[in-house]
N, C-alpha and C positions, 0 to 999 in steps of 0.2 A: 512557537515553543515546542509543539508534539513534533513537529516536521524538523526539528534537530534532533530531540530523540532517537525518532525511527533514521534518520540520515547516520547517526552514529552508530547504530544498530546494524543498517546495511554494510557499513564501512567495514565494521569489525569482524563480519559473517564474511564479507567476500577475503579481505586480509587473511584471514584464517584457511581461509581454500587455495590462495594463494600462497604462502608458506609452504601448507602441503604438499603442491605441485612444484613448487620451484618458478615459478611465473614471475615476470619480471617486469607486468605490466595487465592493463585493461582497461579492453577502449567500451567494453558498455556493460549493463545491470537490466537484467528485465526484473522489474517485480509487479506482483499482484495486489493490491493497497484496496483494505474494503472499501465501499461508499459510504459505511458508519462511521469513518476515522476522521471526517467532514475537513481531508485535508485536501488543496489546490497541487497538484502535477508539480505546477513552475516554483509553487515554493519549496515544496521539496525536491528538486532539482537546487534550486538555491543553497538549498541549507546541507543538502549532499556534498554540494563544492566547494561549500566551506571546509565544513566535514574531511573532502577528500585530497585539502590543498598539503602542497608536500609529501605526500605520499603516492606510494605506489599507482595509484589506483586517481591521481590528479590528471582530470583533462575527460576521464569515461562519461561518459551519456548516460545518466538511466533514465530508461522508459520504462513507464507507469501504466499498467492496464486498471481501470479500473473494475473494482469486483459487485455487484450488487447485492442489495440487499434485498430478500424476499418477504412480503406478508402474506400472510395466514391467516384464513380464520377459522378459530377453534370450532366455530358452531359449523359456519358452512362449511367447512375443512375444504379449501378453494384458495388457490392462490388469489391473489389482491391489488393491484396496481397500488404504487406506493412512492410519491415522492418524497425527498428528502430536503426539507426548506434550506436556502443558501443564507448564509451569511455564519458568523463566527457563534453562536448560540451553539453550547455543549450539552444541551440540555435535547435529548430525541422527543417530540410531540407526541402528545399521544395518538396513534392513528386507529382511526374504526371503521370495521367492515361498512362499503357502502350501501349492504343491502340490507343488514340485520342488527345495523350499529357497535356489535361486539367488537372488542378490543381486541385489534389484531397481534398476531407475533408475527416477530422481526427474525429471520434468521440468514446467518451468511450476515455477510458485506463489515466482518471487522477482520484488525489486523493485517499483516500483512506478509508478504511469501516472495525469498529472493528466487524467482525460477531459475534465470541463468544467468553468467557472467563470460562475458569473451575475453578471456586471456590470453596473454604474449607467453607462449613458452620460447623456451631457447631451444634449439636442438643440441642434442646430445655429442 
């Protein structure tokens, strides 16, 4: 469900750049997608193509980097190795410094960011 969201959200960003420009076409999307958004590459690629059938912008590639997420800890002020458990659970763990047990923060790894789009212009 979030992964058509953000698919529709891409769609209408790039649409919008392309209007712009006059572009008549686009073969790929890079975006940055945090590691918080706890969503899979191929399904939003999926839900992109749904997203992007019939339109301009049907048949483009996006590729997905993804972005991490960092922890902290407030006391040892020290970054923190920090996995993010798999599966569909919306719910973030709570994760604690391994050395002095404090509650780490999470920062970075939400949201997401269309870096670029490769557009078909026409020549003039």
């Amino acid at each position: 469900m979030h992964e058509t969201v953000i698919a529709q959200q891409v769609v209408r960003v790039v649409q919008a750049e392309m209007d712009q420009r006059g572009a008549s076409g686009c073969k790929a999307i890079d975006i940055d997608l945090g590691q918080l958004e706890g969503l899979n590459p191929q399904e939003l690629q999926a839900a992109f193509d749904l997203e992007a059938a019939n339109t301009l912008l049907d048949g483009a590639v996006l590729r997905v980097s993804l972005v991490p997420a960092t922890a902290v800890c407030p006391s040892c002020k020290a970054a923190k190795p920090f996995e993010l458990p798999t599966g569909h659970d919306h719910e973030l763990p709570r994760a604690l410094c391994p050395d002095c047990g404090a509650a780490l923060e999470l920062r970075g790894g939400r949201g997401f960011v269309v870096r670029r789009a490769t557009l078909v212009l026409e020549d003039p």
